[in-house]
Structure formats: C-alpha cells, structure tokens
N, C-alpha and C positions, 0 to 999 in steps of 0.2 A: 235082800241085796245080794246080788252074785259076786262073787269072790273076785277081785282086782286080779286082771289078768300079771302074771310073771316078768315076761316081756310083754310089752304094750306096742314094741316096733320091733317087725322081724323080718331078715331081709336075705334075700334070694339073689345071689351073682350068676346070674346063666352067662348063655358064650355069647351073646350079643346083646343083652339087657338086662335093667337091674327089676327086680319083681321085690313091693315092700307093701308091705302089710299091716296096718296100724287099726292098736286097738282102742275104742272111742273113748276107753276109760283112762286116758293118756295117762294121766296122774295118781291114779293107782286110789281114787278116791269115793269110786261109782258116780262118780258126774260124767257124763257122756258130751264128747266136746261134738261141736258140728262137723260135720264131713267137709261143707263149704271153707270153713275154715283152716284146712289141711292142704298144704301144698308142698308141690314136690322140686330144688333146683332152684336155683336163681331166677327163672322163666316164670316160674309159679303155675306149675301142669297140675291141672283138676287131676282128680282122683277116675280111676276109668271102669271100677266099680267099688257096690257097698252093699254087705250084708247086712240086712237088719236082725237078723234070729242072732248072727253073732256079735251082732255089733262092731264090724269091721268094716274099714277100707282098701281100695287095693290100687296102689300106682304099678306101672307098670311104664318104664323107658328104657328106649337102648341106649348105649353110653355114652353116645356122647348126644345124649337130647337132654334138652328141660336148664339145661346152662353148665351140666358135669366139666370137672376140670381131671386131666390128665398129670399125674408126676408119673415120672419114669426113675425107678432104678435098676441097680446092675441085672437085680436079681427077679424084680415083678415089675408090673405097670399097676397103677394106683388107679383106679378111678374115683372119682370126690363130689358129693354134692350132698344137698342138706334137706330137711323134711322141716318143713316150716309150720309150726302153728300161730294163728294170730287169730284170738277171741275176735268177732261184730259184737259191739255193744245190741243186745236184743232192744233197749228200750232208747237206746244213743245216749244213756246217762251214767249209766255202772257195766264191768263186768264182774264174772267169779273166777274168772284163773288167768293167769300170767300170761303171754309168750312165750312159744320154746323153738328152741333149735336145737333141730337134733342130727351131727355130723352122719353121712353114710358113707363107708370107706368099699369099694370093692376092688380086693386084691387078687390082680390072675398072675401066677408066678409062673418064668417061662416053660418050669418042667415037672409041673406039679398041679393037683386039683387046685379046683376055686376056695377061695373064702371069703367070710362077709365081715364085718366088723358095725354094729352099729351101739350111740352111746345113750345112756339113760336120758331124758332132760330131767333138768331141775331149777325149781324153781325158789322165793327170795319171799318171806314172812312179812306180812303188812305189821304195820301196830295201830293200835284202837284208845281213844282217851275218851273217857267218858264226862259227860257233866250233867246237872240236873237245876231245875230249878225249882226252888226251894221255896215251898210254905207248908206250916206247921214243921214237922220233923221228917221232912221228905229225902229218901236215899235210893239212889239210883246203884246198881253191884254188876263186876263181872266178877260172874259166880265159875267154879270149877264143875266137870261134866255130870256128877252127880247133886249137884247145887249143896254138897255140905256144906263148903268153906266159900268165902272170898277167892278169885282166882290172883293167884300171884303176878302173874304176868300177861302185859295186855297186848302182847305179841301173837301176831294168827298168821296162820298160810293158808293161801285159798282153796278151798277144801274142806272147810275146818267149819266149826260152828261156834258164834258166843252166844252165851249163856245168858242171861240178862234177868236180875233181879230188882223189880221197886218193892220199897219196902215205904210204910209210915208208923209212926209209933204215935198209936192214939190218945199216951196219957190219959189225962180226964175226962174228956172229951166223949160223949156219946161214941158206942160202937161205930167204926166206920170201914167201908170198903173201896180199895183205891183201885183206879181204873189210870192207864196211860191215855191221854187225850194225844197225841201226838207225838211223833221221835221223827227230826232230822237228822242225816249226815252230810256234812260240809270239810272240806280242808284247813277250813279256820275256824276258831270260836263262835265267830258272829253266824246265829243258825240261819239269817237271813242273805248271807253269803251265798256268791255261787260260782261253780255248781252245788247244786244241794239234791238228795235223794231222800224222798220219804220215805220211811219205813213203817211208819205208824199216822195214819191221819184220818180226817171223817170220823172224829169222835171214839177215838180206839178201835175203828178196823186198820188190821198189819196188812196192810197193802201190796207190801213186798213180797207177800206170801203167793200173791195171785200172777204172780211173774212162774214163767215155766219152767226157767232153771234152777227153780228153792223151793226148800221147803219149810221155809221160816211161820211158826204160829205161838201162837199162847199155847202156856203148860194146863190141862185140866184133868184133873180138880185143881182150886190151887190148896195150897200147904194152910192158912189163914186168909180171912177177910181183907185183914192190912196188907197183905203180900201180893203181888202178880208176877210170874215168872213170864219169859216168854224166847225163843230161841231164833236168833238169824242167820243166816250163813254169810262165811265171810265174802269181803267185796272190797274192789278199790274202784274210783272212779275211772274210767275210761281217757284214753290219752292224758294221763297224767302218773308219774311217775312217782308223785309225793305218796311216803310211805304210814303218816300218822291224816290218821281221820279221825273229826270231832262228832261224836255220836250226841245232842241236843234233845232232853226227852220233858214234856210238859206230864207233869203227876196232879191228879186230884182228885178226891173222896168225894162220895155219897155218905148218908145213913145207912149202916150193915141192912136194918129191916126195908129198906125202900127198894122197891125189885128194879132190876137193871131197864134202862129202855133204852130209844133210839141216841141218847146225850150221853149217858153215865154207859156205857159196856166194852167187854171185851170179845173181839169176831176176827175168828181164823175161816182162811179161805181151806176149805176140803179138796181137797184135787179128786179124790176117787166120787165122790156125790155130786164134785162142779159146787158146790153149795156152800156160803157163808156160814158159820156156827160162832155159838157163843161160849164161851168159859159157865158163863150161868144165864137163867134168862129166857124164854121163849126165840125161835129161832128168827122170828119177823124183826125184832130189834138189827138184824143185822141186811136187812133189804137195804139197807141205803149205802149200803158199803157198795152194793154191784151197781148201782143208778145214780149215785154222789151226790143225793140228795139230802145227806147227813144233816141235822140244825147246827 
C-alpha cells in the first residue's frame, strides 16, 4: 500500500483561475475515492483531468466559474468556493466513506503575491452492535486488530476494519467446526429489516468481499476448529445518516472430522486470482458462491 499522500488537496491561485489538485486517497486511508465523484463550486464542474499512475485529479476554473463567491476587503479580494465529495453507492445499498467538503479560499492581496488556503476534510465515526444467535455456546466478538483481546469499543470510521470473531465452546460434545452460514447488516435489530446488506450469505461465502471497494475475507489458517475469524471494512448504509448498525450473524458446526463442502464452508473472494477460496477444503466447494447456486 503506498503511503497516504500529505495533503490530499493542493491548490494553485494563478491570475485568473484557481488550479486544484486532489489526491484519490482523500482520507488518508488507501481507498481511492472515484474521480466522478469529485466536484468542484456550487455548479458541481467535473474534474478536466486524472492521473492514474498518480492517482490524481485536476480542476481547473477561472474565478469566478463553477459558482466562486467573491468577499472584498480593505486589504485582499477573497475568492471562495468548495471541492465537493459525495460517495455513488456502487451497489445502491451501502457505501465506505463519508461526504466532505472541503473550503478553497484564494487570497490575491492588492500589493503582494498570491496565496491559497485550502482545509483538510473530516469526517464522523459510525458505531457497530453486534448480535448473534445462539445455540449451543455460540459467540459472536469484535476482536482488537491483532485479535488478542475483545475490542473495547464498537465505534469505527470509515476506512477502518472490524475484526470479527465466532467462537463455540464444544464442551462434551464430539470435536466440532463452526462455519458462519450467513451475516446481515440492518439499522434495526430485526435482520429481516430493511435496508439490509449481506455480508456473509450462500452457505458461508463473504460476499461482500466480491464488491470492488473491500477487502473483506475470512482469516486462514484459523487459530482452532471452534473459532472462525474473519475481517470487513467498515460501511454505513447509503442516504442514511443513522450512525449504529445492527451486524445479525447465523453460527453453526459440523463434525471437526467431516471435510467441508458446498453447505458447511468458509469462501473468500481473491481479487488477484478473480477466484473464490476456502479457509479449508478443496477449492470447488466454493463454485457456488460465483453462480448462487449454493443448497
């Protein structure tokens, strides 16, 4: 991952237009936001080019285009206008980062060079409640980034990643290995609520892995039998402003010795191979995560 650029917006006062230059990793997170979704001014002026080797944009307006507003004092003339971000939901049901706006000030003072002034954005921390349902000794955890401990706090800003641990305690129970059959996210308890986002569905393929802007999959190896880890990146739903979402995850075991199949597994989508894969397992178990022909 290349190093989060410094300034992510860097802006250029010439003598009749303002030249801004933004860098895709707005947030300072390596998620590269879209170009489409960058605008420039009240007008909302497309961007009038884009680097892909640096991953940049470049508006380019004279000053008083794209909707700039003018103050006047004694001493300089202000020019003002704003660099707008606003996520497309890619799938029209979630995104992963905020809105920003970001002021652009350009000061020409009557007797003296130019200056730019532009401010960081920032952005406002979701929170996450988890639940699970429960048989046998079934636990659903947000675990901290090395999965030692329990995570204290189930606050995230988008950018970020939660951690996600089931666990089962097989007591006396014949050896067993637990697999997540499915995880919704919903704004209320009820996981048949909506909107609702799967995250995990078709028999334990992470779905949401196969989306372009994450990189959410299951942990492999796992740590034990009883345990599956597996990591999502964070998300709010789209046009909605509710800051707690209810994470809804179905847990349930096999026998440790029974080898995983197309019912009982765990399958992360590979972005470099394009290919489903399994935590354990022969790789065909997970054909039905790309065709949804899961049982």
């Amino acid at each position: 991952q290349a190093a989060a650029p410094l300034h992510p917006v860097a802006v250029q006062c010439q003598e009749a237009q303002v030249v801004v230059t933004v860098h895709r990793d707005l947030f300072g997170t390596g998620r590269l936001v879209k170009a489409m979704d960058l605008t420039l001014g009240s007008a909302a002026c497309p961007p009038v080019a884009q680097s892909a080797a640096e991953s940049t944009v470049t508006f380019v307006a004279g000053l008083h285009e794209c909707g700039s507003t003018l103050q006047m004092t004694p001493d300089s003339l202000i020019y003002k206008t704003i660099l707008s971000y606003k996520p497309t939901p890619g799938n029209l049901v979630i995104i992963r980062t905020n809105m920003a706006v970001v002021p652009i000030e350009c000061h020409y003072p009557r007797k003296s060079n130019v200056s730019s002034n532009a401010i960081q954005p920032t952005w406002a921390p979701f929170r996450s409640t988890l639940s699970a349902e429960e048989r046998l000794m079934f636990s659903l955890r947000l675990m901290n980034d090395d999965w030692s401990t329990e995570r204290v706090s189930n606050g995230f800003q988008l950018g970020e990643s939660l951690h996600l641990q089931a666990d089962v305690a097989s007591g006396d129970h014949v050896p067993l290995r637990l697999f997540v059959d499915d995880c919704v996210a919903t704004l209320s308890p009820d996981r048949n609520s909506s909107p609702r986002y799967a995250l995990i569905d078709l028999s334990g393929c992470l779905v949401d892995g196969r989306s372009d802007d994450t990189t959410s999959a299951f942990i492999s190896p796992r740590p034990r039998q009883e345990t599956l880890q597996f990591v999502v990146d964070a998300f709010k739903f789209a046009g909605d402003e509710r800051n707690l979402i209810y994470i809804t995850c179905h847990l349930k075991v096999s026998p440790a010795d029974q080898a995983p199949n197309p019912l009982n597994k765990a399958c992360s989508f590979n972005k470099a191979s394009s290919l489903w894969a399994p935590v354990e397992g022969t790789g065909d178990i997970c054909s039905c995560c790309e065709t949804g022909n899961c049982p």
